[in-house]
C-alpha positions in Angstrom: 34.8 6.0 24.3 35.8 8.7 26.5 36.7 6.6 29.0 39.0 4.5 27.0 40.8 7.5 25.9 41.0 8.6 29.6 42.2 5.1 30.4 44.8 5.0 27.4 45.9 8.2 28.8 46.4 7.5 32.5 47.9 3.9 31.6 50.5 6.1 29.0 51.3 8.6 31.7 52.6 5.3 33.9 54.5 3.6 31.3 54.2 0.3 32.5 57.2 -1.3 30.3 59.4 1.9 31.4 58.5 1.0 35.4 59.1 -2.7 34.7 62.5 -1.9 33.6 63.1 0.0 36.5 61.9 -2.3 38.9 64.3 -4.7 37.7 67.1 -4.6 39.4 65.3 -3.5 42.7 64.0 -7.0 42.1 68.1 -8.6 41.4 69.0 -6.7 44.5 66.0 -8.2 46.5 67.2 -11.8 45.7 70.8 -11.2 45.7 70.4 -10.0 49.7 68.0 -12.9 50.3 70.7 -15.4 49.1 73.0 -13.6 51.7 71.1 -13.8 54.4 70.2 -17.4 53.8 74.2 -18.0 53.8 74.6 -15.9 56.9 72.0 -17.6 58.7 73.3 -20.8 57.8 76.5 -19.2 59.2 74.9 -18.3 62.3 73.5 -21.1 63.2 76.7 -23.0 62.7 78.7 -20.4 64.8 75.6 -21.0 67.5 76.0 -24.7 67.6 79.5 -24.2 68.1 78.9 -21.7 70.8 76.8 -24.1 72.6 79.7 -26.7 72.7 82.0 -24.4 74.3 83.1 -24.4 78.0 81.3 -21.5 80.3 84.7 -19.7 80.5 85.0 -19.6 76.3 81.5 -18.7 76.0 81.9 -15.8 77.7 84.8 -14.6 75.7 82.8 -15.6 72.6 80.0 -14.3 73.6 80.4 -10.4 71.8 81.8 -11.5 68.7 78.1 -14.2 68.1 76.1 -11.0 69.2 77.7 -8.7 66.9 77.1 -11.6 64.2 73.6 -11.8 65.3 73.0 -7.6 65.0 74.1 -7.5 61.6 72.2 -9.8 60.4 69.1 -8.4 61.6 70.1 -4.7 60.8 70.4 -6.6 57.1 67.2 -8.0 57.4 65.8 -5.0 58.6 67.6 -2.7 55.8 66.1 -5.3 53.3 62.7 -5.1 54.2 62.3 -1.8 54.4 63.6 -1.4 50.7 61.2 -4.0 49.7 58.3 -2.0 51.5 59.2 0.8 50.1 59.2 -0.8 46.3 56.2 -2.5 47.2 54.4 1.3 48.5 55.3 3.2 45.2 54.3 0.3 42.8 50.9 -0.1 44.6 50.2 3.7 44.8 51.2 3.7 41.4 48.7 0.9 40.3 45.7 2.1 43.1 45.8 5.7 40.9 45.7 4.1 37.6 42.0 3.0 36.1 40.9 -0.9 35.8 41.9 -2.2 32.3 39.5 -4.5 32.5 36.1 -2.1 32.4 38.3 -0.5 29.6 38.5 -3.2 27.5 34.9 -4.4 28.1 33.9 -1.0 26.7 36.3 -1.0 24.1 34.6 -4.5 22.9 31.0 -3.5 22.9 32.1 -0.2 20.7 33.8 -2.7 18.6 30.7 -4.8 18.5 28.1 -2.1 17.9 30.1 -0.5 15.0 30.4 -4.0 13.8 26.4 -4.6 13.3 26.4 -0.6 11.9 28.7 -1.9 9.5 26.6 -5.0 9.1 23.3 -2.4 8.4 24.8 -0.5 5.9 26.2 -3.2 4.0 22.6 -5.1 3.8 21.0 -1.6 3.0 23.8 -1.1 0.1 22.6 -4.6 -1.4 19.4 -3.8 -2.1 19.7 -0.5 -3.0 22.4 -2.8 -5.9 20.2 -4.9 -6.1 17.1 -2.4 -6.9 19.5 -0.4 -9.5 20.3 -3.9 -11.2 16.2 -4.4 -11.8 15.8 -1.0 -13.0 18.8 -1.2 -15.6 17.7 -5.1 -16.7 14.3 -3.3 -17.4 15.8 -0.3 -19.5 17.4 -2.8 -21.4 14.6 -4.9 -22.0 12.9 -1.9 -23.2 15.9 -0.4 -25.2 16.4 -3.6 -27.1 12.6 -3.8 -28.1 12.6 -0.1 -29.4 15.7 -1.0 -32.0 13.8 -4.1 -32.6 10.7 -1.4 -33.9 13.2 0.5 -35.7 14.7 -1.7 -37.3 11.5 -3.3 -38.8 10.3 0.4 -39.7 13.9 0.3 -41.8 13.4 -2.7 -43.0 9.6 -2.0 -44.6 10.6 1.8 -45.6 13.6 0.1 -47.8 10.9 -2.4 -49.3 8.9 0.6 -50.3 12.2 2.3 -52.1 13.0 0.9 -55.7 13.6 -2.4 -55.1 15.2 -3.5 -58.9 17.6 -0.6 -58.7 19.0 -1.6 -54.9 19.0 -5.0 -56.1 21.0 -4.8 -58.9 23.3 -2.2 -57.0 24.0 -4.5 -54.2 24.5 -7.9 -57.2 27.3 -5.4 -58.7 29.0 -4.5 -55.4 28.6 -8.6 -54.8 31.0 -9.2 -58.1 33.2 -6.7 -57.0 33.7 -8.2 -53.7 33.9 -11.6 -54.8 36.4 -10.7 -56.9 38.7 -9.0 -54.7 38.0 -11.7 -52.6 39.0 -14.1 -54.8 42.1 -12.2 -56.0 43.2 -11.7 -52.1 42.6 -15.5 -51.6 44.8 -16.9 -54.9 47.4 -14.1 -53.0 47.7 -15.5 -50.1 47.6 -19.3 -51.5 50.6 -18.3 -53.6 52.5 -16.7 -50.5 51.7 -19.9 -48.1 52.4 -22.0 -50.8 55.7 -20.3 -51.2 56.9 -20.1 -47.6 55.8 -23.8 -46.6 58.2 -24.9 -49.7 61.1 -23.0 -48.4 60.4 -24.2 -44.9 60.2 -27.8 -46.1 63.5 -27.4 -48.0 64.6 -25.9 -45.3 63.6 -29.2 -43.3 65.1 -31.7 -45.7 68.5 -29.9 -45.7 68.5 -29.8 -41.8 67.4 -33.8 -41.6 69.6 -34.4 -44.3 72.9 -32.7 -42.0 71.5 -34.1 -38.9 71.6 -37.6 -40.5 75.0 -37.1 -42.1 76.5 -35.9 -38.8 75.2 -38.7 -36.8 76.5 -41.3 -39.4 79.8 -39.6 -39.1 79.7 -39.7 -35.1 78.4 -43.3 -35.5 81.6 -44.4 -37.4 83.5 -42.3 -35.0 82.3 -44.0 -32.0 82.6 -47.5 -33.7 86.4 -46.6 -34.4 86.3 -45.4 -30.6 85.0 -48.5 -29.9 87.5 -50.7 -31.9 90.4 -49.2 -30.5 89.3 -49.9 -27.1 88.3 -53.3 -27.7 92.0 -53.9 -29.3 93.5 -51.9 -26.5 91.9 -53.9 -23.8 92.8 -57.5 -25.5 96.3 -56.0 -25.3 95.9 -54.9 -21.9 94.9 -58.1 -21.0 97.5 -60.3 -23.3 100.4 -58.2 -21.5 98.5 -59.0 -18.1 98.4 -62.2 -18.9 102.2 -62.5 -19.6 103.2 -60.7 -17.1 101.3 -62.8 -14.8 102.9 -66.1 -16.1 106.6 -64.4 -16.6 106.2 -63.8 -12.6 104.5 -67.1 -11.8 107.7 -68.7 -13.5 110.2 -66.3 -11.7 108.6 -67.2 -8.1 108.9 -70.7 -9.2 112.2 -70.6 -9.6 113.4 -68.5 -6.9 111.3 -71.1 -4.5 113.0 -73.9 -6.3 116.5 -72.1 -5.8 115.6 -70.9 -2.1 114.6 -74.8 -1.3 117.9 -75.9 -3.0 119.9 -73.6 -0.9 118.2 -74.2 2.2 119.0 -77.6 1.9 122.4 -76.9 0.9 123.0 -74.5 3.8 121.5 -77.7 6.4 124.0 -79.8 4.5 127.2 -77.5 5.4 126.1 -77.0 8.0 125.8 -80.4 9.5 128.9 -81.1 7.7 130.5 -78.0 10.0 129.1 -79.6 13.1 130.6 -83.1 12.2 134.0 -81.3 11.5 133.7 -79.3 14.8 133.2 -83.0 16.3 136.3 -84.0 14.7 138.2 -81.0 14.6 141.7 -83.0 15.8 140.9 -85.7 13.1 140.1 -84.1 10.1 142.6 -82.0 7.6 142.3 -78.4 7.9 142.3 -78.2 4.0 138.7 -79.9 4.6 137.4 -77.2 6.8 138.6 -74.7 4.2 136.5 -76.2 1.3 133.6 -76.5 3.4 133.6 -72.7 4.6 134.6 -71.8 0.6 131.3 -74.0 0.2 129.5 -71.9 2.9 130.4 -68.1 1.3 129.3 -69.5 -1.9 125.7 -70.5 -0.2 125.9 -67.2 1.1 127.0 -65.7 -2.0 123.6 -67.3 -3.8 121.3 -66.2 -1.0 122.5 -62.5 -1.6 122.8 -62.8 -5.3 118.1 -64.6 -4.7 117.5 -61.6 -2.3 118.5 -59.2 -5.6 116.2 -60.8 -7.7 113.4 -60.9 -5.3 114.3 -57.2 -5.3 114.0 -57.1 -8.9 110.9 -58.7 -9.1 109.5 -57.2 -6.4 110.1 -53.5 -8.0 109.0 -55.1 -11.3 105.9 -56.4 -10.1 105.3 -52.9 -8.5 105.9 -51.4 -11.9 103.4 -53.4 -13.7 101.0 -52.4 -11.2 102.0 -48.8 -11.6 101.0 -49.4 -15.5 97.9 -51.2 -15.1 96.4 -48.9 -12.6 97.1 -46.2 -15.3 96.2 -48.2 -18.0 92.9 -48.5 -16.0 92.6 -44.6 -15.3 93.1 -44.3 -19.6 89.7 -46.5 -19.6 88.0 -44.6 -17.1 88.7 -41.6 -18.4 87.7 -42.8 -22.0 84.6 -44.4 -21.1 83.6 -40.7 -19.5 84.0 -39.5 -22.7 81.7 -42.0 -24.0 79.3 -41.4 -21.6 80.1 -38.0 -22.2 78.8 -38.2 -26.1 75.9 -40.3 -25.3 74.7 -37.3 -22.8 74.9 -35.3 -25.8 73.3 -37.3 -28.2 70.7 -37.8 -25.5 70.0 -33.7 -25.7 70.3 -33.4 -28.9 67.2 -36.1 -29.6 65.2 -34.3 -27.3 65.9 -31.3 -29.3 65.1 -32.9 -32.3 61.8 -33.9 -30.4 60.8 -30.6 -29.8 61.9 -29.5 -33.4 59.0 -32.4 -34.1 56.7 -31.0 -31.9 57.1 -27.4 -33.1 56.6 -28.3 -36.8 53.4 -27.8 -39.1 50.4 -29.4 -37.8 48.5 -32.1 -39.6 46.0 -30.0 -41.4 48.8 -27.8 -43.1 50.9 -30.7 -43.9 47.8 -31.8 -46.0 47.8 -28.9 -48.2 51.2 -29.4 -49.0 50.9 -33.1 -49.3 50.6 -33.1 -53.2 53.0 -30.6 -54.2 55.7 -33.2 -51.5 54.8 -36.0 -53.6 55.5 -34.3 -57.0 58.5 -33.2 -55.9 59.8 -36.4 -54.2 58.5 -38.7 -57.6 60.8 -36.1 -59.6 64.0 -36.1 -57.5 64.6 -39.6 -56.6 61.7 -41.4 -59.5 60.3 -43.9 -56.8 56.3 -43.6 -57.1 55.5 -46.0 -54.8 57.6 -43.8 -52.1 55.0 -40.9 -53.2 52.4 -42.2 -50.7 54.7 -41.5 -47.6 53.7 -38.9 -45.5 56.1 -35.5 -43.9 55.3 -36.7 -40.0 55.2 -40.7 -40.8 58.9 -40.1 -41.9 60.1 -38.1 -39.2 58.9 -40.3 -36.8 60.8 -43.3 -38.2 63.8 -41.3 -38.5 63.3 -40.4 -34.6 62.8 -44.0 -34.3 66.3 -45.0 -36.0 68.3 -42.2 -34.3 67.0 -44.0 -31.1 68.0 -47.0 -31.7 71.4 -45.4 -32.4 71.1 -44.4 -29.1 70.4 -47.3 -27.2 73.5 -49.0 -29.8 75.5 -46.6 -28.0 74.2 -47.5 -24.5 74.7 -50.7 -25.0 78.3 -50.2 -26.1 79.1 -47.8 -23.2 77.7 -50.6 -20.6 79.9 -53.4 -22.6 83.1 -50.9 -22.1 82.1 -50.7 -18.0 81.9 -54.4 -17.5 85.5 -54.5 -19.2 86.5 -51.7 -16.9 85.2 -53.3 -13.8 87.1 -57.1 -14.8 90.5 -55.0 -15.9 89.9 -53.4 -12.1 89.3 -56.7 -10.7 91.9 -58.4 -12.1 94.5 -55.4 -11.2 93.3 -55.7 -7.4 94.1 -59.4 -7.8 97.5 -59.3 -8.9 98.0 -56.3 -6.2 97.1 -58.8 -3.3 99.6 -61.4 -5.1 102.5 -58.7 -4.5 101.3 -57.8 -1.3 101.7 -61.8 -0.3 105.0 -61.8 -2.1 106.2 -58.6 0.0 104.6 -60.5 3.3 107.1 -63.3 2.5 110.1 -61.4 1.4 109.8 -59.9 4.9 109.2 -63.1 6.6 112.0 -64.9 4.9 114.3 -61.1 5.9 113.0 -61.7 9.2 113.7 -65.0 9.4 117.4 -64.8 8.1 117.7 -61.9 10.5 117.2 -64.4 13.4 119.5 -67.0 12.5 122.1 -64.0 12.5 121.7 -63.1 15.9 120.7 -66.4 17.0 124.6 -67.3 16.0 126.2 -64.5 17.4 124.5 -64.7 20.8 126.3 -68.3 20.5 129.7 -68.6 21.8 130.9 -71.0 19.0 130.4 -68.9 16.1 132.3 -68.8 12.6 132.5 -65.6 11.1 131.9 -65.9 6.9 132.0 -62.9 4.6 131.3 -60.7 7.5 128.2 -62.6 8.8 128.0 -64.6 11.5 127.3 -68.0 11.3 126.1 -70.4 14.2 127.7 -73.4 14.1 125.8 -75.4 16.3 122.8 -77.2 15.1 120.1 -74.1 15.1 119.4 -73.9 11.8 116.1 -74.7 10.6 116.2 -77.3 8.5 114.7 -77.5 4.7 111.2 -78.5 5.5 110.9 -75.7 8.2 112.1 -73.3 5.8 109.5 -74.9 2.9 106.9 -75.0 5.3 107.3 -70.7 6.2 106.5 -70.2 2.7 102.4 -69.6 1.9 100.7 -71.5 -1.0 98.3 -69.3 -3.0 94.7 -71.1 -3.2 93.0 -72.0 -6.0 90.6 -68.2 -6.2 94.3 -66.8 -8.2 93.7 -68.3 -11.3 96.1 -70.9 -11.4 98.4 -69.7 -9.4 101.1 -71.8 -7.7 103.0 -71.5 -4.4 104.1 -67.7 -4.0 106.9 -66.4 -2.2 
């Protein structure tokens, strides 16, 4: 052991972490300066093969400035390795003084190891020495318990000897007196339990009885709840279902109008190109009729275009409702689902009411005094025979039931919830098609503007300008722009 501590010692004198730390940047300073010489060797040997490409005259004037290149370097290299030797000479006179660790911690193992088996030794030793008291105190007790066994039959034969009549009749008169406190003490607490389970079954009944009237009352509630919702969706859907036929009948006839005037615009217009053929022939009162004709065309497409406005913002308003319609159902069935959460809790409750009532056993003792008292309130003696716990499970039983009613409702209310959400994203895709063709039919128009002003025979008529000349697409073109709805939109015809 000394020569661990002398070891510890000599190794805490160094202070190997505190040299490390030291030695660190000799060792950053040591790389850095190799990195700089690599780059100014790499340096020199470039400058070298571009020495040996010069002429003899350049060389010569070249020749101081590569030497000087070449002394520094070495008086680098040389500065360099003489700090490193000099590093290198402390840290190995610093290790060479201090002690092999090694043979330290070899001896520092084997003292481990020996006071290890001491260790070992003493323990076995203490065992049996435990072991030996153990024995010796089993054996006083042996011997202990068959002394009092002696005494106690010396008692027992000295008390024979005594006046057996008068101890006899001693101990029969302390025997009356103790059955009869007994008995008294029992009777007590008969009357006591009796008393408190009668209050607690009261008690009970009243509970159940409030608990039964309060979930009838949420029962009617939610079948009111569910009425209303029922009626409110049928009216959701009636209006839906108007609406959707008011608008189908609308786009009919705005496609009925828009084909009428498309044809009737052709007509003029043809008619316009005959009179521009015949201009010298015809009567100029003729070409006024036919332009009055043409502003009233006009007049008609401007006065369609409103009403596909006005359609178009009251289709968008009927969306508007029915998406908040929908959010009033969403937010209604959460509130169902909301109360069917708390029913949910408050059957487990009334589980673990169930499970924290009387047990079986003291149910039976107050079985009897139940049935009297159930014959006399509601006079049914056959209803006597039904037991406290068969009861409460059947009303656990119904109030589950009730709750899977309510499930059963809440599901109905989502399926309506998901068609009304269905049906809303339907007639959405119906106004998105309508607004599709509105701007086709815009862009469209917008064409056959500029188509007749980029024309050089062009008629000007209520401030638009018409092309004369036969570009105007003709009826069927016009018909043909105009998308037909498929049979998935529940009966819908062609939309604008």
């Amino acid at each position: 052991m000394a020569e661990v501590q002398e070891a510890l010692q000599k190794w805490g004198e160094i202070n190997l972490a505190q040299r490390l730390a030291e030695y660190g940047p000799v060792g950053l300073e040591i790389e850095k300066t190799k990195k700089q010489s690599l780059e100014s060797r790499k340096k020199l040997v470039e400058e070298t093969k571009a020495f040996k490409k010069l002429e003899d005259a350049d060389k010569v004037a070249q020749l101081e400035g590569l030497l000087k290149a070449y002394q520094g370097e070495i008086d680098a290299v040389t500065k360099r390795a003489k700090m490193a030797e000099s590093n290198f000479l402390q840290f190995y006179q610093l290790l060479y003084e201090a002690p092999d660790p090694a043979d330290t911690l070899r001896a520092a193992q084997s003292a481990l190891k020996s006071q290890e088996a001491m260790s070992q030794q003493q323990a076995s030793a203490d065992t049996g020495r435990v072991r030996e008291l153990t024995e010796k105190l089993r054996a006083a007790e042996l011997k202990c318990t068959k002394m009092q066994k002696e005494l106690k039959d010396m008692e027992d034969e000295f008390k024979t000897v005594k006046n057996q009549e008068v101890k006899v009749r001693q101990l029969e008169g302390r025997l009356a007196e103790v059955t009869t406190y007994h008995t008294e003490l029992l009777e007590k607490e008969i009357h006591q339990r009796d008393e408190h389970w009668a209050k607690a079954i009261e008690q009970l009944k009243g509970e159940q009885e409030g608990e039964v009237v309060r979930l009838r009352s949420q029962i009617a509630e939610q079948e009111r709840m569910k009425t209303y919702m029922e009626s409110e969706v049928e009216e959701a859907e009636r209006q839906l279902l108007q609406a959707k036929q008011r608008h189908e009948e609308d786009l009919m006839n705005k496609q009925s109008e828009l084909d009428t005037v498309a044809a009737e615009l052709e007509r003029k217009t043809q008619d316009l190109e005959t009179l521009k053929a015949q201009q010298s022939q015809q009567d100029q009162s003729k070409v006024e009729s036919v332009m009055h004709s043409l502003n009233a065309a006009q007049h008609r497409i401007k006065t369609l275009e409103a009403d596909l406005d006005n359609t178009r913002a009251e289709l968008y308003s009927t969306h508007e409702k029915s998406r908040q319609r929908e959010a009033d159902l969403l937010r209604q069935l959460e509130d169902i689902s909301g109360v069917v959460r708390k029913r949910d809790e408050e059957l487990v409750q009334v589980r673990d009411e169930l499970q924290r009532r009387p047990t079986v056993g003291e149910v039976s003792e107050l079985r009897q005094k139940l049935r009297n008292a159930e014959v006399v309130e509601h006079g049914d003696i056959d209803g006597a025979s039904t037991d406290l716990e068969r009861r409460l499970l059947e009303k656990q039983k119904q109030l589950e039931g009730q709750l899977s009613s309510f499930r059963v409702k809440c599901h109905s209310q989502e399926d309506t919830i998901s068609h009304l959400t269905q049906e809303s994203r339907s007639f959405q895709e119906r106004v998105d098609d309508l607004q599709q063709l509105v701007t086709s039919l815009e862009n469209q128009l917008s064409q056959a503007q500029a188509q007749g002003a980029a024309e050089p025979s062009t008629a000007t008529l209520g401030g638009i300008n018409l092309n004369l000349t036969p570009h105007t697409p003709p009826a069927s073109s016009v018909a043909a722009s105009l998308p037909v709805a498929g049979p998935a939109g529940d009966g819908d015809k062609a939309a604008l």
